[in-house]
C-alpha positions in Angstrom: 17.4 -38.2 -24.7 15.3 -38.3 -21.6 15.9 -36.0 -18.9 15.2 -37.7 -15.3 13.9 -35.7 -12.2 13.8 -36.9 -8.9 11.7 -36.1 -6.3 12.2 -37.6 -2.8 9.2 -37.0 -0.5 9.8 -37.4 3.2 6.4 -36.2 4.4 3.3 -35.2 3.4 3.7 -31.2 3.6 6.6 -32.1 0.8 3.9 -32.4 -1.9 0.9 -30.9 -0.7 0.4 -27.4 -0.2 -0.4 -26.2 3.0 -4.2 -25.2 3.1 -5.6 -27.2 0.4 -5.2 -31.0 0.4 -5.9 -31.5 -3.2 -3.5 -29.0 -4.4 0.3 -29.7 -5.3 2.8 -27.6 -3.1 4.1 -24.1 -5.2 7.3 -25.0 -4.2 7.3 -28.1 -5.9 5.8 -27.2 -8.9 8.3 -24.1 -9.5 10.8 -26.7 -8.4 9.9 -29.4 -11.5 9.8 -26.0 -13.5 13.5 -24.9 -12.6 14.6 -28.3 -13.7 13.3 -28.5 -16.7 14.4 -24.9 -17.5 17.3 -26.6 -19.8 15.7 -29.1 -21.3 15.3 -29.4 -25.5 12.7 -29.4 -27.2 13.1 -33.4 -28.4 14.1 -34.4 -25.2 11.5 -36.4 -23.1 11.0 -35.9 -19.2 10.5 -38.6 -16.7 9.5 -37.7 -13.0 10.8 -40.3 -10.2 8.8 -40.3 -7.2 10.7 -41.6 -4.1 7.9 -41.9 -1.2 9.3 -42.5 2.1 6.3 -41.1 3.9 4.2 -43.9 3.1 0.7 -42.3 2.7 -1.8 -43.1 -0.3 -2.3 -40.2 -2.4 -2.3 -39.7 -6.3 0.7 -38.0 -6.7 0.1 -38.8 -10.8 -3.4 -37.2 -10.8 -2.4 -34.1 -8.7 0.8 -33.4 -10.5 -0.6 -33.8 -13.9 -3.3 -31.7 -13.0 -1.4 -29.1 -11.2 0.9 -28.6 -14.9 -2.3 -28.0 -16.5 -3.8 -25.5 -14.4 -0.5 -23.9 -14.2 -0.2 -23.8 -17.8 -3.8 -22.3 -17.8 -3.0 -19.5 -15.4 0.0 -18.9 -17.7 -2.3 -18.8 -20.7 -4.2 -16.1 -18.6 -1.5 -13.7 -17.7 -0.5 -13.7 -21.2 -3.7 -12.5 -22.5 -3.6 -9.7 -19.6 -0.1 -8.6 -20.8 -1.4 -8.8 -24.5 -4.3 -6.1 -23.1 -2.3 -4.3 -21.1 0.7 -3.7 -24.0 -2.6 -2.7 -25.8 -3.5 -0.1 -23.6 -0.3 1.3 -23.1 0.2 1.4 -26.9 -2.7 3.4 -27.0 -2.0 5.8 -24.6 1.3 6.7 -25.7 -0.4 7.3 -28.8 -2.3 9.7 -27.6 -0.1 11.9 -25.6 2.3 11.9 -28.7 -0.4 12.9 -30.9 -1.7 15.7 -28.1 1.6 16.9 -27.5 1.8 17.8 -31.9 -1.6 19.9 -30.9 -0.1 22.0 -28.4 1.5 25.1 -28.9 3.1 26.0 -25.3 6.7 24.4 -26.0 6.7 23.2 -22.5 3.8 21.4 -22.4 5.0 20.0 -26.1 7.5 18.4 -24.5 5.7 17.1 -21.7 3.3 15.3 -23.7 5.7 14.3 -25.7 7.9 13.1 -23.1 4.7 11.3 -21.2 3.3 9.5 -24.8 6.8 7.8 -24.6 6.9 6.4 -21.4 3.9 4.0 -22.0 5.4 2.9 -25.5 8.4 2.0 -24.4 7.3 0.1 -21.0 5.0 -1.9 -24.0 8.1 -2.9 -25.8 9.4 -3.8 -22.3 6.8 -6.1 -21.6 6.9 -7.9 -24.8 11.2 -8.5 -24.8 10.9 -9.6 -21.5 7.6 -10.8 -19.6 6.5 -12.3 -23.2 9.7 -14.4 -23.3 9.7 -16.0 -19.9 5.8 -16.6 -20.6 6.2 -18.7 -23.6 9.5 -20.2 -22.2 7.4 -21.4 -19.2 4.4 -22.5 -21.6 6.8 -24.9 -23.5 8.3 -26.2 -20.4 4.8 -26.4 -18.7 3.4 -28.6 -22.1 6.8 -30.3 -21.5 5.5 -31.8 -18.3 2.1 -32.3 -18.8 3.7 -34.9 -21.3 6.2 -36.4 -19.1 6.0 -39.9 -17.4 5.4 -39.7 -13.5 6.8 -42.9 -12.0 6.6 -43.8 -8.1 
């Protein structure tokens, strides 16, 4: 099935972002991204491109590029997630393991308390931010493939 987006572009602030020419507006591309947020995974994506402002730019080129870097900044925050549930891991770790060291009950506790804060925010980043990530990777590849028509 093929799932059909279209774009009608009035002027040329519409599509390009405010102060940089060559980029694609944020608001368009999270726009193409909501669309697409119920899309399968065997259904293909074609972007119509109504121009009624009449200028000659490569919408193609731009938009095409603009899902790749996109996808590449995703790529990015998912490695600094990965690092940061790392970290976090580790620190829990070693509060827990200093608070079984300590013999003041309070303190105990404390530790205790403190080396499960930074566990449990990990598992909160990797139910939640992780899942949006890779839902916005497939629908980011899902573009990138798409056919851009004006």
């Amino acid at each position: 099935m093929e799932k059909i987006i279209k774009i009608d572009l009035v002027n040329e602030s519409d599509i390009i972002e405010k102060y940089d020419s060559d980029k694609i507006s944020n608001d368009l591309l999270e726009y193409l991204i909501k669309k697409c947020e119920f899309v399968r995974k065997d259904d293909k994506v074609k972007i119509i491109i109504n121009n009624k402002c009449k200028t000659k730019i490569k919408y193609k080129e731009m938009l095409a590029e603009s899902f790749k870097e996109e996808y590449a900044n995703t790529l990015k925050s998912h490695v600094k997630n990965n690092i940061l549930q790392v970290l976090l891991l580790i620190l829990g770790v070693f509060f827990i393991f200093m608070s079984f060291r300590i013999t003041n009950e309070i303190w105990k506790e404390i530790f205790l308390i403190g080396g499960w804060v930074p566990i449990w925010e990990m598992i909160d980043l990797e139910l939640f931010s992780d899942v949006r990530g890779r839902r916005r990777k497939q629908i980011l590849l899902k573009l990138i493939d798409s056919e851009i028509v004006e």
